[in-house]
VOGU-3710 file (C-alpha; in Angstrom, 3 decimals, decimal comma):
1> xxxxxxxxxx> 0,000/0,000/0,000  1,314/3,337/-0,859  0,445/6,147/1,006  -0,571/9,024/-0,867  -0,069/12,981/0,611  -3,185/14,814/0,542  -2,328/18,566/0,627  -4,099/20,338/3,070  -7,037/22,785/2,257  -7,507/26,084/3,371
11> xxxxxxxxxx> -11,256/26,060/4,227  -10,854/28,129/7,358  -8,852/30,633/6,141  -10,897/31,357/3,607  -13,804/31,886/5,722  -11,347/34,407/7,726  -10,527/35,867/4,422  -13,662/36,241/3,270  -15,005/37,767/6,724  -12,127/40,200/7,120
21> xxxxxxxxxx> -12,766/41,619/3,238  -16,195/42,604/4,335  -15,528/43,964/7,304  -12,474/45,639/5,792  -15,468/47,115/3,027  -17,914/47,978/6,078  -15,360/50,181/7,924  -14,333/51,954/4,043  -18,148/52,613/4,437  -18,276/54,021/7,639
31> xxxxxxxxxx> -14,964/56,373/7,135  -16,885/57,807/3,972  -20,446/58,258/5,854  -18,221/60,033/7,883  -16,508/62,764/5,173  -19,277/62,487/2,661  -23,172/62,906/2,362  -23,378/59,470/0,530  -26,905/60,430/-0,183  -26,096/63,384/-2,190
41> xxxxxxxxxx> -22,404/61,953/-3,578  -23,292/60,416/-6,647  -22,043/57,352/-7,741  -19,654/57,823/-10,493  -17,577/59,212/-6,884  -18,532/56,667/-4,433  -17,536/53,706/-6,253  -14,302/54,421/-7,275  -13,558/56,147/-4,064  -14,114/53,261/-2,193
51> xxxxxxxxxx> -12,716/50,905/-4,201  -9,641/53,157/-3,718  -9,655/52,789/-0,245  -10,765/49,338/0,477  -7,753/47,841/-2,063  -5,206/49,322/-0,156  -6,172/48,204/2,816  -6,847/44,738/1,776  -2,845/45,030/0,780  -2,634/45,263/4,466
61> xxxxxxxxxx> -4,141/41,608/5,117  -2,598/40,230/1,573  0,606/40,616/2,621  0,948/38,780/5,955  -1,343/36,031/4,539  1,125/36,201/1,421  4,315/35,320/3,891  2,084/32,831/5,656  1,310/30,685/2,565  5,165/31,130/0,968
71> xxxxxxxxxx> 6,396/29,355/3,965  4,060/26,966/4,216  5,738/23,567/4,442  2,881/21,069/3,952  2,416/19,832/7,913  -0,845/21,317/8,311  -1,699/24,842/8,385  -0,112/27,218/11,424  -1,723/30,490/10,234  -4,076/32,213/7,815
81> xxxxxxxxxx> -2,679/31,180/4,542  -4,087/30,150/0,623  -3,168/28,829/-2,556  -0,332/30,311/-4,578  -2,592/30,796/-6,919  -5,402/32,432/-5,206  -2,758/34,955/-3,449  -1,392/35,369/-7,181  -4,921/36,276/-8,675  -5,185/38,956/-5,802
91> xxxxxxxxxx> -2,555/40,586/-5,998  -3,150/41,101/-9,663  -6,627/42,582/-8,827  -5,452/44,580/-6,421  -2,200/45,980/-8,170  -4,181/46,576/-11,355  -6,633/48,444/-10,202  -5,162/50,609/-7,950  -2,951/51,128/-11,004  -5,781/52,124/-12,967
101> xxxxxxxxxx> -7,409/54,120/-10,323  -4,546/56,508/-9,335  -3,439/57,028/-13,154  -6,203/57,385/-14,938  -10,079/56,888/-13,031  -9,164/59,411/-10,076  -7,610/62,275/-11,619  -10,320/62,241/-14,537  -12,902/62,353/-12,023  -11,191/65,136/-9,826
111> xxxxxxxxxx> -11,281/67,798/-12,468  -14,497/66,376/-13,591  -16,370/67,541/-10,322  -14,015/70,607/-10,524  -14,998/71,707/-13,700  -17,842/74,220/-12,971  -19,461/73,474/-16,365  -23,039/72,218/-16,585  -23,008/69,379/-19,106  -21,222/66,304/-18,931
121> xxxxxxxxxx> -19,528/66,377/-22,216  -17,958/69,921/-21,558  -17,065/68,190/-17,976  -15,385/65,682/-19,840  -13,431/67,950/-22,327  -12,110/70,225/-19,453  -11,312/66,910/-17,582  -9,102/65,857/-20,325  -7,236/69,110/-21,118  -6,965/69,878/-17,452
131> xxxxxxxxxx> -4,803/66,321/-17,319  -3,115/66,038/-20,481  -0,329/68,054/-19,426  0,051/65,765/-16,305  -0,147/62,544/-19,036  2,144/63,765/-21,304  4,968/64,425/-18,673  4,457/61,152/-17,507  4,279/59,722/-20,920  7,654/61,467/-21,957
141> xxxxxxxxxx> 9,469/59,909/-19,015  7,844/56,465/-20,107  9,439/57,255/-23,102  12,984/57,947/-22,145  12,740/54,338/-19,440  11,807/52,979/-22,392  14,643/53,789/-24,603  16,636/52,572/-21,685  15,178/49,218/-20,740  15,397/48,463/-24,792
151> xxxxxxxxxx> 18,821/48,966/-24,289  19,831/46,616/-21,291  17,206/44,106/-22,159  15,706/44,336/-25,406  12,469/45,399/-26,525  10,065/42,646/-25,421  6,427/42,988/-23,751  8,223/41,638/-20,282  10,310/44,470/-20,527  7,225/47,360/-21,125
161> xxxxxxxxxx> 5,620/45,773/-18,369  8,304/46,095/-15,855  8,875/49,921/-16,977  5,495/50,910/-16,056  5,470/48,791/-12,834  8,383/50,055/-11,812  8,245/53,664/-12,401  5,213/53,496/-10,648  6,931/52,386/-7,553  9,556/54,364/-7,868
171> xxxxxxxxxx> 7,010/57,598/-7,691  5,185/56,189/-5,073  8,580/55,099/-3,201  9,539/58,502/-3,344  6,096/60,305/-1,977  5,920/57,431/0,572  9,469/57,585/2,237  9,146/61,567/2,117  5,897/61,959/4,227  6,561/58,467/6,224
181> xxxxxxxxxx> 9,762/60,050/7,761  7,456/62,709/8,713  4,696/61,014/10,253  7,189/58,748/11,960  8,384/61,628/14,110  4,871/63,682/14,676  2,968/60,243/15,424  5,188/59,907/19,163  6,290/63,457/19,537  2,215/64,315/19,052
191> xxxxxxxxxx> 1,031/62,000/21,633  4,029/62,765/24,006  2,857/66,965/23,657  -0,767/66,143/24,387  -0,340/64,395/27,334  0,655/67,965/29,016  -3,188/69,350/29,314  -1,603/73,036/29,617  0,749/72,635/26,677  -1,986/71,631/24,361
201> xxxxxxxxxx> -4,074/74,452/25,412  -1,252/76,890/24,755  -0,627/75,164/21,226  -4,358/75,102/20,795  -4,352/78,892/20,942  -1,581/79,266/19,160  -3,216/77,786/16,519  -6,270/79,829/16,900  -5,935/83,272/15,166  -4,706/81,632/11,927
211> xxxxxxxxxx> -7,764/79,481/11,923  -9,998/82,429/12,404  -8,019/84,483/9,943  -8,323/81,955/7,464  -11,990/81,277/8,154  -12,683/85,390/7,425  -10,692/85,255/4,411  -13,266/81,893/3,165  -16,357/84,015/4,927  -15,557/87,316/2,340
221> xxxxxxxxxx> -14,115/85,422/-0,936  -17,711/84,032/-0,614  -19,369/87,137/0,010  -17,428/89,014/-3,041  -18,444/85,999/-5,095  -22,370/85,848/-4,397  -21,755/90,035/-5,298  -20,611/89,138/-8,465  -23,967/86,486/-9,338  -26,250/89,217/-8,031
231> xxxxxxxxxx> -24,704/91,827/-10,386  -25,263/89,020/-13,046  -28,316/88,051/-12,016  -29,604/91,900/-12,433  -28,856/91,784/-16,150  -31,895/91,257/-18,094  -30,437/91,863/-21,634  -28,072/90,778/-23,409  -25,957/87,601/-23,357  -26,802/87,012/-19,833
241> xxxxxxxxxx> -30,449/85,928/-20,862  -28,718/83,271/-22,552  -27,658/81,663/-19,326  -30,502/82,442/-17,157  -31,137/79,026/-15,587  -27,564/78,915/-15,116  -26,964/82,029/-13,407  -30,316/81,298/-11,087  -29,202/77,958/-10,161  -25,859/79,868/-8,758
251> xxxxxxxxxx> -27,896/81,862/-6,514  -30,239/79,436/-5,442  -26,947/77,596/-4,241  -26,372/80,736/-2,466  -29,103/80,102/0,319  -29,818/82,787/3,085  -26,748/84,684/4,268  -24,846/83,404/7,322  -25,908/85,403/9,460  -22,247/85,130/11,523
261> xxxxxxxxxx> -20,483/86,212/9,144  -18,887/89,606/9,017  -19,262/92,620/6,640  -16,708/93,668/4,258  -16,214/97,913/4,418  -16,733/97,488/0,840  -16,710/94,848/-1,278  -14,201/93,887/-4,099  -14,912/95,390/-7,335  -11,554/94,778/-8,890
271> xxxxxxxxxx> -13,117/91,424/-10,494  -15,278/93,077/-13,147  -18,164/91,383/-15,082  -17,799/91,376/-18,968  -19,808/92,671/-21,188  -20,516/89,573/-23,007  -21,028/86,557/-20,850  -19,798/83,397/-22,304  -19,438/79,873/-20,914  -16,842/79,988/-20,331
281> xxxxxxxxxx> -16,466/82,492/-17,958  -19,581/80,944/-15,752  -17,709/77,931/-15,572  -14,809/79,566/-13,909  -17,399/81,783/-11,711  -18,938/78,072/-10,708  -15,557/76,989/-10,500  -14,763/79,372/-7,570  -17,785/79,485/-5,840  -17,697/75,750/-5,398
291> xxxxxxxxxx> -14,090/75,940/-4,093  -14,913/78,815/-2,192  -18,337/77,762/-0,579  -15,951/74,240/0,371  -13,264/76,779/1,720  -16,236/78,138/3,827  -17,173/75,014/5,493  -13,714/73,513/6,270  -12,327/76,253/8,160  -15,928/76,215/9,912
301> xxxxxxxxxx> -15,664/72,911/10,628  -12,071/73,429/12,168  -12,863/76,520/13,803  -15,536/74,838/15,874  -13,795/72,214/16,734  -10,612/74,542/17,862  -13,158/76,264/20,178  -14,999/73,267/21,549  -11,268/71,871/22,329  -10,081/74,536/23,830
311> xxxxxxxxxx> -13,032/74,900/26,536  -12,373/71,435/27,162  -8,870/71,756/28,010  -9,929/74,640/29,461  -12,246/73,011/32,134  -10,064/70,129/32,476  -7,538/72,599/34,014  -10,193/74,279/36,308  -11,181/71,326/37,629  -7,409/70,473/39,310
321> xxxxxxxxxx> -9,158/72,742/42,497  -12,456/71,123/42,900  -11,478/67,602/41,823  -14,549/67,559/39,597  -14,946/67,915/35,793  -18,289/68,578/34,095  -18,120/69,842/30,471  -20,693/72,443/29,027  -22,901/70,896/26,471  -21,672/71,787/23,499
331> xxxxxxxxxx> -21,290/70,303/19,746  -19,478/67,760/17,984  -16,321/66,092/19,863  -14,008/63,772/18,813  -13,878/61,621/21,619  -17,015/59,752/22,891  -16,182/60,009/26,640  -17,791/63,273/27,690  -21,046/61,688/26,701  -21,066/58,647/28,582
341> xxxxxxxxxx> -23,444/58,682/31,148  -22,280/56,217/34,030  -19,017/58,298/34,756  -19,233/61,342/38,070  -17,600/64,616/37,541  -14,753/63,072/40,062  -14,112/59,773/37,773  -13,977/62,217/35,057  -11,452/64,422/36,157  -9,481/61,535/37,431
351> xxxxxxxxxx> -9,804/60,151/33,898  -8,777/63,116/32,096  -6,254/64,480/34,397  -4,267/61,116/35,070  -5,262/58,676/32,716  -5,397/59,807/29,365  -2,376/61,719/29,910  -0,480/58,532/31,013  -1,865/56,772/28,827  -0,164/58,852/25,916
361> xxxxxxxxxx> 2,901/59,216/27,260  2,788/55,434/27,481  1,666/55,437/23,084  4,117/58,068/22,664  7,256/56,188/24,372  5,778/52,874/22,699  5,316/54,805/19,190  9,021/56,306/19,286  10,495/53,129/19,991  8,598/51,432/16,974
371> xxxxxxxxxx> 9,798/54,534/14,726  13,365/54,007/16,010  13,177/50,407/14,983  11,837/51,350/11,487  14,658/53,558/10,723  17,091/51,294/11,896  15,682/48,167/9,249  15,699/50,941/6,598  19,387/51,419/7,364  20,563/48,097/7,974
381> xxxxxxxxxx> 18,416/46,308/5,581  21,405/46,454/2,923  24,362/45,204/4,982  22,250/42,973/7,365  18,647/42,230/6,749  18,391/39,538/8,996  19,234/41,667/12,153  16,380/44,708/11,402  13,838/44,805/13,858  11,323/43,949/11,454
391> xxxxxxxxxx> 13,033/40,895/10,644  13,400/39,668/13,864  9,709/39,818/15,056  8,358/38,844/11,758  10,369/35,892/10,846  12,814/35,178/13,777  13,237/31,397/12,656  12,057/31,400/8,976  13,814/28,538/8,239  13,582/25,789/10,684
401> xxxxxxxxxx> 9,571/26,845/11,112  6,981/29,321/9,103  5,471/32,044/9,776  2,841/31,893/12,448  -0,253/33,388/13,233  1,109/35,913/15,995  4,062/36,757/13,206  1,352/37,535/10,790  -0,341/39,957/13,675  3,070/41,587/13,954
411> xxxxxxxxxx> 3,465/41,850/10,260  0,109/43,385/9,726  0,997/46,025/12,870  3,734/46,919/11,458  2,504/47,647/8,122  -0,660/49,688/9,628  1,969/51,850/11,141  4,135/52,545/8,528  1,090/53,467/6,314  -0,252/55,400/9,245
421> xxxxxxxxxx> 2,925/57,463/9,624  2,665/58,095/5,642  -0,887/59,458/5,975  -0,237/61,401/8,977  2,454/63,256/6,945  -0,076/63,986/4,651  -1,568/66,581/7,007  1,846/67,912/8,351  3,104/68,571/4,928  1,878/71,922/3,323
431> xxxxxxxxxx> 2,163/71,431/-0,569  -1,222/70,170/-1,486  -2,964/73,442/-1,998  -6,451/73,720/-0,172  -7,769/70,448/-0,260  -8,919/69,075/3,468  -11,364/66,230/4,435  -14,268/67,860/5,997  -16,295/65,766/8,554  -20,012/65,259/5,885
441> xxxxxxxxxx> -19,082/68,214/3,462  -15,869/66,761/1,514  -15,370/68,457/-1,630  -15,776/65,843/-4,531  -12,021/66,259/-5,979  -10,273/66,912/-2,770  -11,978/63,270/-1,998  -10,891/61,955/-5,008  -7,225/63,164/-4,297  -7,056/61,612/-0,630
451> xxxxxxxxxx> -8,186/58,357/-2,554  -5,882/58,395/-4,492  -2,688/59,567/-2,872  -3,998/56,091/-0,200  -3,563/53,649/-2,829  -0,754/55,250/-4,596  1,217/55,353/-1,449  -0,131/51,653/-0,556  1,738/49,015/-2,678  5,243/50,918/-2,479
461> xxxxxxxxxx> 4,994/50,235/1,494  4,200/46,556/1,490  7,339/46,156/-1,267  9,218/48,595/1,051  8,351/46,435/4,102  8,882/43,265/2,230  12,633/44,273/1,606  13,117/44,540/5,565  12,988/40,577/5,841  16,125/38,177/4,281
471> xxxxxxxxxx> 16,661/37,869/1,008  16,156/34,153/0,251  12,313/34,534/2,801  11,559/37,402/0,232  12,242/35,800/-2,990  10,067/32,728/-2,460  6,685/35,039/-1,967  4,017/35,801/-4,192  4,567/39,232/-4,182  8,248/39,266/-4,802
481> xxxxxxxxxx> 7,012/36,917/-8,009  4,885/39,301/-9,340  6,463/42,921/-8,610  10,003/42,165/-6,998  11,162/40,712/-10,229  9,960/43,804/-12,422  11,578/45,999/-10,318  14,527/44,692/-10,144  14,422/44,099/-13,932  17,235/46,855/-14,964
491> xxxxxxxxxx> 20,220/47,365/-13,045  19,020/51,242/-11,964  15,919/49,330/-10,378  17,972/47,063/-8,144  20,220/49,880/-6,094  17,202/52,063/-6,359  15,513/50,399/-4,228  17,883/49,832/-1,169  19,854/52,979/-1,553  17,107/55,731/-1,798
501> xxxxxxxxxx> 14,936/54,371/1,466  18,111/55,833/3,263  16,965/59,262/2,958  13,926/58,642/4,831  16,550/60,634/7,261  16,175/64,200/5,308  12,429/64,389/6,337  13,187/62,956/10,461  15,932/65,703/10,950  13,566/68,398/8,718
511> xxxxxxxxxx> 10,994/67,761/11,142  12,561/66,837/14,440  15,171/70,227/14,422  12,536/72,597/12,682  14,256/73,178/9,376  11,163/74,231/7,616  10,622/76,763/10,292  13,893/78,002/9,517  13,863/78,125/5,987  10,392/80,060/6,418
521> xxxxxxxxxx> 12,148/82,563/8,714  14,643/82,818/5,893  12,478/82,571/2,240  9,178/83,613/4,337  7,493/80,311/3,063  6,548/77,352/5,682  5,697/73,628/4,609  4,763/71,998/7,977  1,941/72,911/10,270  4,532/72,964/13,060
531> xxxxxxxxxx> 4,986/76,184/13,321  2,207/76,481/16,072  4,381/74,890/18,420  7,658/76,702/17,682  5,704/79,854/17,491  4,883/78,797/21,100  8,282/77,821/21,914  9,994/80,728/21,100  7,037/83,376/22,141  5,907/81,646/25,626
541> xxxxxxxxxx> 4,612/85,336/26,817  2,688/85,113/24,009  2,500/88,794/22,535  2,456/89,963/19,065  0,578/89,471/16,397  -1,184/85,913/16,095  0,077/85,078/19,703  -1,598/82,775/22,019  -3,167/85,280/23,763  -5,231/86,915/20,766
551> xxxxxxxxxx> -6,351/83,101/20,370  -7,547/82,878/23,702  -9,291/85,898/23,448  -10,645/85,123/20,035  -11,509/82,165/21,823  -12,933/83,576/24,569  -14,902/85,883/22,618  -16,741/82,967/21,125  -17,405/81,047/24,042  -19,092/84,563/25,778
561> xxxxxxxxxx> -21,733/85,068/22,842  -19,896/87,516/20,741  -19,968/85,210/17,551  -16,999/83,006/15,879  -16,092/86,098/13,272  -14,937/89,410/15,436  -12,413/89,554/12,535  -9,318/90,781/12,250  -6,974/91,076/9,374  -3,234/92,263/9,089
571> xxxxxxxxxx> -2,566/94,979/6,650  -4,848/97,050/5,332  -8,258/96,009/5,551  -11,049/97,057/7,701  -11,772/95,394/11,196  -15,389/94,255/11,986  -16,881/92,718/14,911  -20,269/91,004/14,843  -22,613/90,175/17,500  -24,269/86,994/17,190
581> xxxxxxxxxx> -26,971/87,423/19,145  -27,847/90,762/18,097  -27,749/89,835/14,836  -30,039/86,708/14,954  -32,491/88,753/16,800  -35,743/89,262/14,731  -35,798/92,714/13,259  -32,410/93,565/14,944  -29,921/94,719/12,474  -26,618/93,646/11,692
591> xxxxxxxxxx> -24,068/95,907/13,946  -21,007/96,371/12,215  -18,155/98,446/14,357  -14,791/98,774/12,700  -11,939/98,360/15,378  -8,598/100,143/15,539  -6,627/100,186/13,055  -3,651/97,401/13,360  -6,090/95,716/16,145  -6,601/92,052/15,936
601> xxxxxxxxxx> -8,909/91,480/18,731  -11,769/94,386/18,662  -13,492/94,957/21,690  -17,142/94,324/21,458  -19,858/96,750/21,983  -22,295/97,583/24,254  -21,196/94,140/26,458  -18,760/93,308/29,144  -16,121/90,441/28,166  -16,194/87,779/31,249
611> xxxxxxxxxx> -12,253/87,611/32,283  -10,466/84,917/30,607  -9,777/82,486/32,670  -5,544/81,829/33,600  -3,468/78,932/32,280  -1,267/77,368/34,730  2,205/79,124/34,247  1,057/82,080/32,908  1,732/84,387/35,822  5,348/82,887/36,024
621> xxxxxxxxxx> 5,545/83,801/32,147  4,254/87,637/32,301  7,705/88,996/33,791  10,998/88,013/34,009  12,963/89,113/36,578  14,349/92,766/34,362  11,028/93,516/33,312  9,770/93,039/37,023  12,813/95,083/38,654  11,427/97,839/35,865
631> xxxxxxxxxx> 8,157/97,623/36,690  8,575/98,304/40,218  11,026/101,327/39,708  8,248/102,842/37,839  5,481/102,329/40,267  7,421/104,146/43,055  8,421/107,098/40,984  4,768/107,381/39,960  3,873/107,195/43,099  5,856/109,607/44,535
641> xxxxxxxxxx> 5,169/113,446/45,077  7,148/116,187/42,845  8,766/118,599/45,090  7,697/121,727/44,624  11,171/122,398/43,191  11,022/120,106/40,788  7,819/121,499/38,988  8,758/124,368/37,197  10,651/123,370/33,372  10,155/119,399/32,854
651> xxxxxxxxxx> 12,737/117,387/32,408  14,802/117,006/29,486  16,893/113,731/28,809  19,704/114,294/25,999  19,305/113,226/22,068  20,601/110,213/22,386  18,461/109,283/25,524  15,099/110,467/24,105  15,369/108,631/20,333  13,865/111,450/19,055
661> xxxxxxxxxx> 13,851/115,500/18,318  11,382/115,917/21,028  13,153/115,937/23,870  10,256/117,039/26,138  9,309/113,425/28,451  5,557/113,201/28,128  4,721/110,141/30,252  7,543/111,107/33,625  10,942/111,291/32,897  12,473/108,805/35,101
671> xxxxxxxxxx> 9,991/106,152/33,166  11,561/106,807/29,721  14,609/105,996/30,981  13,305/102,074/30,605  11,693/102,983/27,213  8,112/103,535/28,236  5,634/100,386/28,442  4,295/99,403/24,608  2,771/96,350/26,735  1,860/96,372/30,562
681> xxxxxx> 4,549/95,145/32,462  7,211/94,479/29,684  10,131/96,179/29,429  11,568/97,481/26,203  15,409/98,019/25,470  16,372/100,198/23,298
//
């Protein structure tokens, strides 16, 4: 009798695989219910979006089950694993498609819903000329690889398919490493900052008057453009009749006016209307509006959410006295906790006082010691792959036994983290224009870039991650079959690969040492949202313009009634604050008081501003020790009677005393000796 082998069949993990696909799709689902109105979205967006999104994160589950089933020796299974086949098959779906989506479906579609025109064939057209410059760059390159790989390996179709492959992942290899050495940093150093309740609230004000100057600059651009569709919309002859409908359907858009929104002095008239209205030129009006009514709500969105933060921070700090923590009722927060019901005031200040801050500190110590261990693989992956970090917790003894079930957990962890990191650089990196995910108000093509900067930054991590483990575990997967061997097709492709994830330390020292806030203080241009906390750093008194403590009163402002928009502007343009109330009153009008000039923080009118409450360490922070010794010289000469003798001529200090021609002292002459007070209880030199 001969006994015959049966292989083994992988029943169960395809019911795993199966079950963790749709729940993979369900939470896609959720995250765009959660930046979309899927009702109103229509479907020419939501399928490719999510299609976008759920492929790439399936790449996340492919790949462990990939090193699973490649080391699978025949005893019986040990882990989720599948046919060579069936992983095969996937990964040409996924690759494919995500291929197709980020090239091609995506950027079509962006500039499709960006287009402003009414039909869908003019959509279209604009959509194609609007990307053919993009296409023929890329083409032109595809070109020149192609001249090249006909060179070293003749012109076969093996050879055109490993061009496009791999300048693909060489694109997305560069984007990835870029913002992944950023996210790797703000990931720990975030969650380390946030666990000081004080320090956040600083940075959170910080942070405020840029917000609020940005959401004034969104609140007028939207103003001057609803001018310009009322001056159309008051043309009955003409072209304009032409476009009627159109021109109606602009306004309707408009709705009522918000009514917290501020005045402009005037409103721009620099953008004229032509004489002969054309397409044309209503696309481009539709154009803006749309961007600018999307402006509108994002820097709503974040402006709430600033000031609902803030008075939570704000109350968790004025609790430290009476041990107990109760936050107003207020709108949307990010965290569920505040609404749960069975918690007391005390088990809520003990949560958010001691726990949540240790808890982060314990992430960000975990979280910096994961990042370290990433940049160490990247750098020792050439010389000695089987001592990076990755290596050793993935595969520790690839060769006597494979992969297991708690390897494939720490393969898929790490993976989620190094994608993670990627996406979090995303929103520390400041060259993407205006585009922003808005919690249910998304604009279609900033949604259509997200997706596709997700599964174009996707497949060049797993590869990237696959290169951490030894060489001889990494050529006997699935994946190395079908995308290793294409990239390493030409000689460029093989070096490229292990030399270039090296510089993943440009972006960790850029972002760790501040060298984008020193090029801005240099070139005057900034591209990380950093500067908050360096602005913090190197301001803690917080005066000036766009200091903390014009965001605490803007802050503050909001919180007392006064309305989100007391604006304030640098330069030249007129200062309004708005009352809220007042204006939402029925048959009240809109108040409009123009502030100082060079004021950022109006005072209101006609109402009395509750004090702001104190941070802890601000009183420390007011005066040093020179600007205290100052203050105190002053109060006792201004406290002091002049002798009789003294009051006849006033005193005169010499020219190069006074800084001036006038040498007459108008505010006491022993106080200009410290250079008068521009702020209370500061002292200026010089």
């Amino acid at each position: 009798m001969f006994s015959v082998s049966v292989p083994p069949i992988s029943v169960g993990s395809n019911v795993f695989f199966a079950f963790a696909l749709f729940f993979i799709s369900a939470l896609v689902l959720l995250l765009l219910r959660r930046f979309l109105t899927l009702r109103a979205t229509p479907g020419y967006l939501i399928v490719p979006i999510f299609l976008a999104l759920a492929l790439p994160a399936s790449v996340v589950l492919l790949v462990p089950i990939d090193l699973a089933s490649s080391s699978h020796d025949g005893s019986g299974p040990k882990a989720i694993w599948l046919p060579e086949r069936m992983v095969l098959v996937c990964w040409r779906i996924a690759y494919w498609l995500i291929f197709v989506l980020t090239w091609a479906i995506l950027p079509l579609l962006g500039e499709y819903v960006d287009s402003g025109y009414r039909e869908p064939k003019a959509r279209l057209m604009y959509s194609l000329r609007s990307n053919a410059k993009y296409q023929l760059i890329v083409l032109g390159c595809a070109l020149v690889g192609l001249v090249y790989v006909s060179i070293s390996n003749g012109f076969r179709l093996r050879s055109i398919k490993g061009l496009v492959m791999a300048l693909a992942y060489v694109w997305g290899l560069v984007l990835a490493i870029y913002l992944m050495g950023h996210g790797l940093v703000s990931i720990p150093r975030n969650l380390l900052r946030n666990s000081n309740v004080s320090g956040r609230l600083r940075r959170i004000q910080a942070h405020a008057p840029k917000v609020h100057d940005r959401l004034m600059d969104s609140v007028n651009e939207v103003e001057n453009l609803n001018a310009q569709v009322s001056q159309l919309q008051q043309r009955k002859t003409g072209t304009a009749r032409d476009f009627r409908e159109w021109i109606e359907e602009l306004r309707e858009g408009h709705g009522q006016p918000d009514v917290r929104a501020p005045i402009l002095e005037s409103q721009d008239t620099s953008a004229t209307i032509p004489s002969v209205i054309t397409e044309r030129y209503l696309a481009d009006l539709t154009r803006r509006i749309q961007r600018a009514r999307h402006m509108k709500a994002r820097f709503v969105d974040e402006w709430d959410r600033t000031v609902q933060l803030a008075a939570d921070l704000q109350a968790i700090i004025n609790s430290a006295a009476s041990k107990k923590l109760e936050f107003a009722p207020g709108a949307r927060r990010s965290s569920c906790f505040p609404r749960v019901k069975f918690l007391t005031p005390y088990m809520r200040y003990q949560l958010y006082s001691n726990v949540i801050p240790a808890v982060r500190l314990a992430f960000g110590a975990f979280f910096a010691v994961a990042s370290g261990c990433i940049v160490w693989s990247e750098l020792i992956k050439s010389l000695a792959p089987h001592l990076s970090a990755i290596s050793l917790t993935v595969v520790p003894n690839w060769k006597s036994s494979p992969v297991g079930f708690g390897g494939q957990l720490i393969a898929s962890a790490w993976l989620l983290y190094m994608c993670s990191a990627a996406l979090v650089g995303v929103s520390d990196v400041k060259v993407w224009g205006n585009r922003a995910l808005v919690r249910r108000n998304t604009y279609g093509e900033s949604a259509c870039w997200y997706a596709s900067l997700v599964a174009r930054l996707t497949v060049p991590i797993a590869y990237n991650f696959l290169t951490f483990l030894p060489k001889e575990f990494r050529r006997s997967t699935t994946f190395y079959e079908f995308l290793g061997k294409l990239i390493n097709l030409t000689p460029l492709g093989k070096g490229f690969d292990f030399i270039f994830p090296i510089l993943i330390l440009l972006p960790i020292c850029a972002t760790l040492f501040n060298l984008y806030g020193r090029i801005k203080n240099v070139f005057g241009c900034g591209l990380a949202e950093d500067d908050d906390i360096h602005d913090v750093e190197n301001n803690p008194a917080g005066y000036g313009l766009g200091g903390w403590r014009e965001g605490r009163d803007l802050i503050e402002r909001e919180l007392n009634g006064f309305g989100s928009l007391a604006v304030s502007s640098r330069g030249s343009r007129s200062t309004w604050a708005s009352d809220r109330n007042e204006e939402g009153s029925p048959g009240s009008s809109r108040l409009r008081v123009p502030a100082a000039e060079g004021s950022r923080s109006p005072q209101p009118t006609q109402r009395t501003v509750a004090p702001p409450t104190i941070v802890e360490g601000e009183e420390e922070e007011d005066e040093n020790f020179f600007q205290s010794f100052a203050h105190r010289v002053k109060n006792t000469f201004d406290t002091t009677n002049t002798p009789q003798w003294f009051q006849g001529e006033p005193f005169r200090l010499p020219r190069w005393m006074s800084g001036n021609n006038n040498t007459t002292t108008e505010e006491g002459g022993v106080s200009r000796l410290f250079g008068g007070r521009a702020v209370p209880g500061r002292l200026r030199l010089g």
